[in-house]
N, C-alpha and C positions, 0 to 999 in steps of 0.2 A: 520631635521635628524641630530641626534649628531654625530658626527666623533671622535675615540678616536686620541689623539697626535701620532704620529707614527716619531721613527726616523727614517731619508733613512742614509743608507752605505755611507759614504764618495765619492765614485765614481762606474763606473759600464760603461760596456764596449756596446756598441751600433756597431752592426755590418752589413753586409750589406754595403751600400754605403754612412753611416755614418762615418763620421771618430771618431777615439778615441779621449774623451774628457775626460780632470778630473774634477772633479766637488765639488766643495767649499760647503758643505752646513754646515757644523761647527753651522752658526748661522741664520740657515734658516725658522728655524718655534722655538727656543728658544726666551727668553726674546732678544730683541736688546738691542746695549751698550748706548740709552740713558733713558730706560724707563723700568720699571720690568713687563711692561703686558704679554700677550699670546697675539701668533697673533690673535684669534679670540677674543681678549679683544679688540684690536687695530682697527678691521673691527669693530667689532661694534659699539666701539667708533667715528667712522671716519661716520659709516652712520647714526647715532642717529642723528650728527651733521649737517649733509648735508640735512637729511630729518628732519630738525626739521622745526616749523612756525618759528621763529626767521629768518629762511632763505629765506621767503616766496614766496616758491616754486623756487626760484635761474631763476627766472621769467630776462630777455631782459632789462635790466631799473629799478632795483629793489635793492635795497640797500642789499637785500641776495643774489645775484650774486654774489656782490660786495666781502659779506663775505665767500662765497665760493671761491672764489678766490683768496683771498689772502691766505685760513687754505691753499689750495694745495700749494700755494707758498712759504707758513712756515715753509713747512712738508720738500720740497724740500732744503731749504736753512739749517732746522734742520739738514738735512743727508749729506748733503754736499755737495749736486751736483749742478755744475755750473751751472747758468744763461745760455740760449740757443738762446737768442736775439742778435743782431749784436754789439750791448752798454753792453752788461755782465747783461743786466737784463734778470727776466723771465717771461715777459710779451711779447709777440706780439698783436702789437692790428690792429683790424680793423673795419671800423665802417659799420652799418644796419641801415635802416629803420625800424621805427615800424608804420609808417604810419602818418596820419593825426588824431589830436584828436579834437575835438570840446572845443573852445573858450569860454569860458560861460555867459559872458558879453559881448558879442558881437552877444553870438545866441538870437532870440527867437522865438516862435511859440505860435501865438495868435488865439481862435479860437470865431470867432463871430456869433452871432445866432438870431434867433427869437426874439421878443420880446424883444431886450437890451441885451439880455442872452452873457455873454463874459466870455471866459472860458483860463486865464492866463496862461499857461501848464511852471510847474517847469523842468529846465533841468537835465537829469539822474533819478530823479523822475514818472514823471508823461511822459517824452519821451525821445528821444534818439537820436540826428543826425547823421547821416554818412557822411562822404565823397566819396561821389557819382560823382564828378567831375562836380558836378553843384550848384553852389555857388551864385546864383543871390538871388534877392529880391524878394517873390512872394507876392503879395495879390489879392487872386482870389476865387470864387465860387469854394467849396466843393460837389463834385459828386462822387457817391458811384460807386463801380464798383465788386460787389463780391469777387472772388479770382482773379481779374484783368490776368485771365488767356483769352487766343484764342486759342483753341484747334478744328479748324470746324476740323481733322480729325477723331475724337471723337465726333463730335456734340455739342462741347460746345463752348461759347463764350460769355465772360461777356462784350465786347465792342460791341455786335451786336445792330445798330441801335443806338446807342448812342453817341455823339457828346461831346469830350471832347479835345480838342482844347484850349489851355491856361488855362484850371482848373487843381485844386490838386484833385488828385482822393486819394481816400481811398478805402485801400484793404484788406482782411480777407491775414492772413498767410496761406502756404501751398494748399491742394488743396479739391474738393469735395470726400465725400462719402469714407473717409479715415479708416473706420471700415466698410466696405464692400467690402467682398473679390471677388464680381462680379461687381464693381464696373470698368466702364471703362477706370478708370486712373488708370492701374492694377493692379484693386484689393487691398489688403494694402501695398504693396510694394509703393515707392517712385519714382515717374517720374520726368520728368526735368522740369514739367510744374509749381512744389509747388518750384522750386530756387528761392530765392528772385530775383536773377540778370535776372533772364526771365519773371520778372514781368516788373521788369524795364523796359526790355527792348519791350515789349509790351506798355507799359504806354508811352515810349518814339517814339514808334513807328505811335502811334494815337495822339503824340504831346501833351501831356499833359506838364501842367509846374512844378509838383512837385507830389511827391509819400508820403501819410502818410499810416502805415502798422500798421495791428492792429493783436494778436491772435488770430490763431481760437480756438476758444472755446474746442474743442475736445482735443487739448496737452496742454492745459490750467488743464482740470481734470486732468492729468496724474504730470505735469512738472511745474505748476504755471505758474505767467503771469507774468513772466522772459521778458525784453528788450534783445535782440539779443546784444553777445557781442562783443564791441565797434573794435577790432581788427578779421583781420580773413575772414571779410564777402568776401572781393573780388570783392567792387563795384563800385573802383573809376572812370570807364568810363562806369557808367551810364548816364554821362553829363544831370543830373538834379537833383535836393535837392531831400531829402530821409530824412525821419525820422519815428523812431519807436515809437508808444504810446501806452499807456497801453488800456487794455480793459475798463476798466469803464470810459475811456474817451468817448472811441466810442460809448460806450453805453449811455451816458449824449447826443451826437446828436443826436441819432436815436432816442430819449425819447421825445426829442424836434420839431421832426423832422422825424415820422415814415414813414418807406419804404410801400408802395403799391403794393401787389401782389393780383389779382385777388380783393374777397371781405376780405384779411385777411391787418391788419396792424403789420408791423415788427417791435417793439420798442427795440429793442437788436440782437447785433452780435448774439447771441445763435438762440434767432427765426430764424434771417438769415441762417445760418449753417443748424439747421433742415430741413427748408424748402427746403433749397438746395437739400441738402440732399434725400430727400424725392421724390421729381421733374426734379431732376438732368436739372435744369430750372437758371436761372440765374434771378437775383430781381434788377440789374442796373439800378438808375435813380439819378438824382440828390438830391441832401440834401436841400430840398426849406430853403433860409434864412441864410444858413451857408457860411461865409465866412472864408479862413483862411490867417492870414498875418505870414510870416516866413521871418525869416535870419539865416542861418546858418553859422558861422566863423570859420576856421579851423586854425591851427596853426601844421607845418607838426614836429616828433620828429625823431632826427637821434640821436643812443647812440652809442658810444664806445665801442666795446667788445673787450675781451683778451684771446688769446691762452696762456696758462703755461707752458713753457716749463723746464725741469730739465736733466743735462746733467750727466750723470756716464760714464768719459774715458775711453778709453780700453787701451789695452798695445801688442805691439809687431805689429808683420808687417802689422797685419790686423786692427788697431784702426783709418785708416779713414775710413773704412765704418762701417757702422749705420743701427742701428734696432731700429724701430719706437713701441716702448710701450702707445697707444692711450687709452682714456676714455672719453665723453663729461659729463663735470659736468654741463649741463645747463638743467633748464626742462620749464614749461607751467606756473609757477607761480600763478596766480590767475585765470586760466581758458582764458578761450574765445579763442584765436590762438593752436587749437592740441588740445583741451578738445572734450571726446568723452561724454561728461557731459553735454550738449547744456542750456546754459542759465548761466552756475557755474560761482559766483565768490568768490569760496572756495581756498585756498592753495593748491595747485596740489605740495602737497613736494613731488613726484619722488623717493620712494625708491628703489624701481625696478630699476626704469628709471630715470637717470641712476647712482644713490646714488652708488650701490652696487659696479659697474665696474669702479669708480672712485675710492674705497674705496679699491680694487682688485687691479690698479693699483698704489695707493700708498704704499699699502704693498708690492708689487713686486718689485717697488724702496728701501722701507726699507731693503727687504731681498738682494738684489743685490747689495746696500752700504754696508750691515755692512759684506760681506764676505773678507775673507781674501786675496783671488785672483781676479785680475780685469779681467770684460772680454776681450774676446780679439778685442771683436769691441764694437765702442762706441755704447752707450745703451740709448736713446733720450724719456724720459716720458713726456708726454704730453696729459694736460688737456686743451682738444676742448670746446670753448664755442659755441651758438647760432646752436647745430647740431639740434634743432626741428625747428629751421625756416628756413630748406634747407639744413642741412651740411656746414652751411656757413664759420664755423672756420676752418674745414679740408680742404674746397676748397680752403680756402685763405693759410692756410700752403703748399699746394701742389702747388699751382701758384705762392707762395715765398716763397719757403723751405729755412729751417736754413740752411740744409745740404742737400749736391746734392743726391737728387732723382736716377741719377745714382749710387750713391755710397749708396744707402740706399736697405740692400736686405731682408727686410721683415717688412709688417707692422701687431702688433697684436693688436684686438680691444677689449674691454670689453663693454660689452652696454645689461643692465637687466641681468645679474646672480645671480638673490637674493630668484629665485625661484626653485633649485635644487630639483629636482623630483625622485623618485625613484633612484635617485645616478647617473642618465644620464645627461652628459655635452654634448652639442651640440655644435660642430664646421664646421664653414662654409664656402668655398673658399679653403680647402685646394686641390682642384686643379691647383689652380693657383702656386703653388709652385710643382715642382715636388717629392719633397721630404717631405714634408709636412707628407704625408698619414703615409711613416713609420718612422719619428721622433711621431707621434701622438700614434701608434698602440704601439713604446717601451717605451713611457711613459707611456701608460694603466699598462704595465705591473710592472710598481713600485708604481704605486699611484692606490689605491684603488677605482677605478671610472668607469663608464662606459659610453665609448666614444661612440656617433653618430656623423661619418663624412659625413660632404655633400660636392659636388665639387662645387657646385654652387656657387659663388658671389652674396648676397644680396645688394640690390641697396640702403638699406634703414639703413644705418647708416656712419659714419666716414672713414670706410676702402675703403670706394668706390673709392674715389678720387684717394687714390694711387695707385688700382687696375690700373685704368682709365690710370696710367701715368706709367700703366708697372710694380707697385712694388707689392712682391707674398703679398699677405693678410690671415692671417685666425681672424675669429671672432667668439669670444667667447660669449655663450649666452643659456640661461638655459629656454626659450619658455615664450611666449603669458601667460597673465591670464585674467580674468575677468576686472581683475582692471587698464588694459593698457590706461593709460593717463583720470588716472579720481581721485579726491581728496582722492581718498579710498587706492592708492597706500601708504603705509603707513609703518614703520618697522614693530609694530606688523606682519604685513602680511609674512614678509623674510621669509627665511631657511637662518641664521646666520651661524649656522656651514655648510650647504653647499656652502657659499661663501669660506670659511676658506677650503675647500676641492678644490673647482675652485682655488682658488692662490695655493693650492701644488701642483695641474696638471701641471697648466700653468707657475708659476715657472722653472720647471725643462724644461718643453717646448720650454720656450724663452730662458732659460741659453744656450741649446743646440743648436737655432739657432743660437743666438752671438757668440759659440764657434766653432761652428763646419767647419774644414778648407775653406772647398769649400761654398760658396755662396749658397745660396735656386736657382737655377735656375726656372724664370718667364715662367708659360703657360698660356695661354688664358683658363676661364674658363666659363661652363656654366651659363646660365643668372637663378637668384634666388631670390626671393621674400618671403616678410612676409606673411602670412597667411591673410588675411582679416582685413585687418588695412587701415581704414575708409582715404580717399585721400592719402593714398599711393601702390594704386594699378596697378601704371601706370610702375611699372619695366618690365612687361611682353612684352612691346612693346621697353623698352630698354633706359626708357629716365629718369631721378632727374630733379624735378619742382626744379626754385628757387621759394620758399616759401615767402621771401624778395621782388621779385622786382612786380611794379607797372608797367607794360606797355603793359597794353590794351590784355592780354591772358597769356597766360601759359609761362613763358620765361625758357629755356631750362640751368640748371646749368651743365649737363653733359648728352651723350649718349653715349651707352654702345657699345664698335666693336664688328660688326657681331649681332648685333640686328636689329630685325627690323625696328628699327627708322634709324640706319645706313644703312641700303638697303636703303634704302626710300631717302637718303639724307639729311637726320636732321642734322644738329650740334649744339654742346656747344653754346650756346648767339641765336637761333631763338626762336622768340617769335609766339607758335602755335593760330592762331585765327578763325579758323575755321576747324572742320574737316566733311565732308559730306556735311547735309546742316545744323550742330549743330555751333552757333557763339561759342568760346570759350573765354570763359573771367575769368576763375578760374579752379580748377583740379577739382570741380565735375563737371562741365562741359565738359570738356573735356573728363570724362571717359564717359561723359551721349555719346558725339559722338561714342569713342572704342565700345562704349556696342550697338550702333545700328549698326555697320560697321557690317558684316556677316561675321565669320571665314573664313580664310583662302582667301577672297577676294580682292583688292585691295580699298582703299577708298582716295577721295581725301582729304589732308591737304593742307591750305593755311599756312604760315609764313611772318612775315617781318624780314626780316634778314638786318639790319642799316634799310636804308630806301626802300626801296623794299621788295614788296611784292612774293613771291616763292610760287607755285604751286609743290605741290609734290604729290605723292600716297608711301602709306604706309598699307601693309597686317596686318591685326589681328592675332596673333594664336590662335588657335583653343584655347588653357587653360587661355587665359586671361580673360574669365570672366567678370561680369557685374559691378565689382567694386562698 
């Protein structure tokens, strides 16, 4: 939607319990004094760049972070504004996991057969290891075991009667009867029994000594015969080797080496599948003649990441305290950790998410340098990295702020405004400010736009943290589209000049809270979530996975006051492991527990909190949903 230039009036008088403000905007949407663009030449330019491949996907460990990183550091140092680090640089760093990657001279997986038949499997290629938390040496008899599911509440069970005790079992992905919607693993929806980590944990349960996983033939037609990727799974206390291979490997043993059911012979995963299918009958027995020898070597990677910070001082009695202008320029990089693309190892460039709110807030620093009045409280931009693997850059700014948190009285966030819809901007949390609602309502009123306010607090981006630590938040954000966290996020796809319309709102927005005498006074506001965004449906009960850490369940980066996880007892750093009688060892699991818990009822959750284990009960709300 194009937007004509519009100039505003020099100033304009906000009344009510706003105080009189004057307001600079001389050179606020004109050429600035080092470049002859139009701001909508400058957004565009800034998200061409961010979402271009050159940047590939600004991915955790990727030389396009790298370069994203520094264009906001450029941009910041081009307009003036001070370094915001303790040394006058504008870097804060701190360091993440990205887990354990496989070693590849030091892995291998050998699969030996009938007849001499020895089947050399290339790593990444032809399979895939994970770290599973079990790293030994296996050479053992291959036995088949279906979808290596135990389900007797359902009647099924591919371990019934079969004895696998120190073998590598191989297993179909996912589960039976998955295009049939009376099927009793429900229907085509997705149960907890097709998780890889509850195969494992079945396989580890009947003592097997290592897991090879093969696709089912059915998301094979749809999705290719994609290796699960290497980041993401959530399986490192599987405490036994794990590795993924392709189908026409599985299908080379069974060829060699066919399954017996009844009088038919299975020489392919696909037979297997139909039959399944068909019998809702399980065809487990060993693979006569097939041994397989593995070593899996892991080498663990920890990267360095950097918050940007850029400082614009203010001036007069009120320039130490601070207003937090936030954006995370980090996204998904080449798929697998947050790709709702399962299998992708395409460039996830993020234009949406979050090219555009990066690209928003460097213009709001351009526009806020190049005025001729400063404001009157400092004004702290900052580009968050690592916010898809848990918020981890805002959490570490808020647990070591530049600037004290008490003296900091509002944080605004920009996160996906690239897709302005019918001229409606969505903002959220202005509860938490109590002033909030009519500084928002007398900005509608000069900027051509049409505001949806929610009071709600979204759990699922940047602003959380500060919410968390008392400071008023609203976040800016223009909705969901199809293409949330999938390589299709692309510029083509923006509304360019409705980005160019979000920075005139919010401009004058945050001019008015850095100027306006009195402080934004902080309320507690209600609890708010994303729409149906796949593993981040767990705000409803009040709690931020960290995404990052590795220990043994869900480990808790922050719980929200006055949610249910706070009734319950939860706090910041418990690590959830079971809730009901669901083990938890990743966030689909954990929501697999919320979704069997009955509204409104009490459910037990275990935690280890250091070293102890905690027994708590924690209520559902009725809207939280089956995630």
């Amino acid at each position: 939607m194009v937007m004509k230039n519009v100039r505003f009036a020099l100033a304009f008088v906000i009344v009510g319990s706003i105080a009189c403000v004057a307001l600079d905007r001389g050179v606020a949407f004109a050429a600035d004094t080092k470049s002859n663009n139009t701001a909508l030449e400058r957004l565009t330019t800034d998200v061409q760049f961010l979402a271009s491949d050159e940047l590939e996907g600004r991915g955790p460990g990727t030389a396009g972070l790298v370069k994203a990183r520094d264009y906001v550091r450029d941009e910041f140092q081009r307009l003036g504004l001070k370094g915001g680090a303790a040394d006058g640089s504008y870097f804060q760093p701190f360091e993440i996991s990205l887990g354990e990657s496989a070693v590849s001279e030091k892995s291998r997986l050998v699969l030996n057969g009938p007849d001499g038949k020895c089947l050399t499997l290339e790593i990444e290629k032809a399979y895939r290891p994970f770290f599973s938390g079990g790293t030994a040496t296996v050479n053992a008899p291959v036995v088949f075991v279906g979808y290596g599911i135990t389900a007797p509440d359902l009647g099924y069970d591919d371990y019934r009667d079969l004895d696998v005790e120190g073998k590598v079992v191989l297993l179909i992905r996912r589960e039976p009867q998955q295009d049939n919607e009376s099927s009793k693993f429900d229907g085509r929806r997705v149960t907890m029994h097709s998780y890889v980590i509850s195969k494992l944990k079945a396989a580890f349960d009947h003592k097997a000594a290592a897991v090879l996983m093969v696709n089912d033939p059915f998301s094979v037609k749809s999705g290719g015969d994609a290796l699960m990727p290497a980041q993401g799974a959530g399986l490192r206390n599987a405490n036994m080797p794990f590795g993924h291979i392709r189908l026409d490997v599985a299908d080379q043993l069974l060829a060699a080496a066919p399954l017996t059911a009844g009088d038919a012979k299975l020489s392919s995963i696909a037979e297997v599948e139909s039959h399944i299918d068909a019998r809702f009958a399980p065809v487990s027995q060993p693979l006569e003649g097939w041994t397989a020898d593995i070593e899996f070597a892991f080498d663990r990677k920890d990267v360095q990441l950097e918050n940007v910070v850029g400082v614009l001082e203010g001036e007069g009695p009120l320039a130490n305290e601070t207003l937090v202008i936030g954006a995370h320029y980090d996204h998904l990089g080449y798929g697998g950790f947050g790709s709702r693309k399962a299998g992708s190892t395409e460039i996830h460039n993020g234009a949406d998410d979050n090219a555009s709110g990066t690209a928003a807030m460097l213009e709001l620093a351009r526009n806020f340098a190049g005025r001729a009045t400063k404001p009157a409280r400092r004004i702290v931009f900052i580009g968050f990295s690592a916010e898809e693997r848990g918020l981890l850059g805002s959490n570490h700014y808020v647990n070591h702020p530049l600037f004290p948190l008490e003296d900091t009285v509002a944080m605004l966030n920009f996160d996906m405004i690239g897709n302005l819809r019918e001229n409606r901007l969505e903002l959220h949390g202005t509860s938490s400010g109590k002033e909030f609602d009519s500084i928002a309502d007398e900005v509608a009123k000069q900027v051509s736009v049409e505001i949806k306010k929610t009071g709600a607090v979204m759990a699922a981006s940047d602003h959380f943290g500060f919410y968390q630590k008392k400071v008023p938040v609203t976040f800016f954000f223009t909705g969901l589209t199809d293409l949330y966290h999938t390589p299709e996020d692309d510029v083509a796809t923006l509304n360019l000049a409705g980005i160019e319309t979000v920075v005139r709102y919010t401009s004058e927005f945050a001019w008015l809270v850095a100027n306006r005498e009195a402080r934004i006074e902080f309320a507690e506001a209600p609890a708010g979530r994303r729409p149906n965004i796949p593993g981040r449906g767990l705000g409803s009960i009040g709690v931020t996975p960290d995404y990052s850490a590795n220990d043994g369940g869900v480990k808790l980066s922050a719980v929200r006051d006055g949610s249910p996880a706070a009734a319950a007892g939860l706090k910041a750093g418990d690590v959830i492991v079971k809730i009901g009688e669901v083990a938890v060892t990743n966030v689909e699991t954990m929501a697999e527990g919320l979704r069997k818990a009955s509204p409104g009822e009490p459910v037990k959750v275990v935690v280890k909190r250091g070293e102890t284990e905690v027994e708590l009960a924690i209520t559902r709300p009725a809207s939280s949903g089956s995630n």
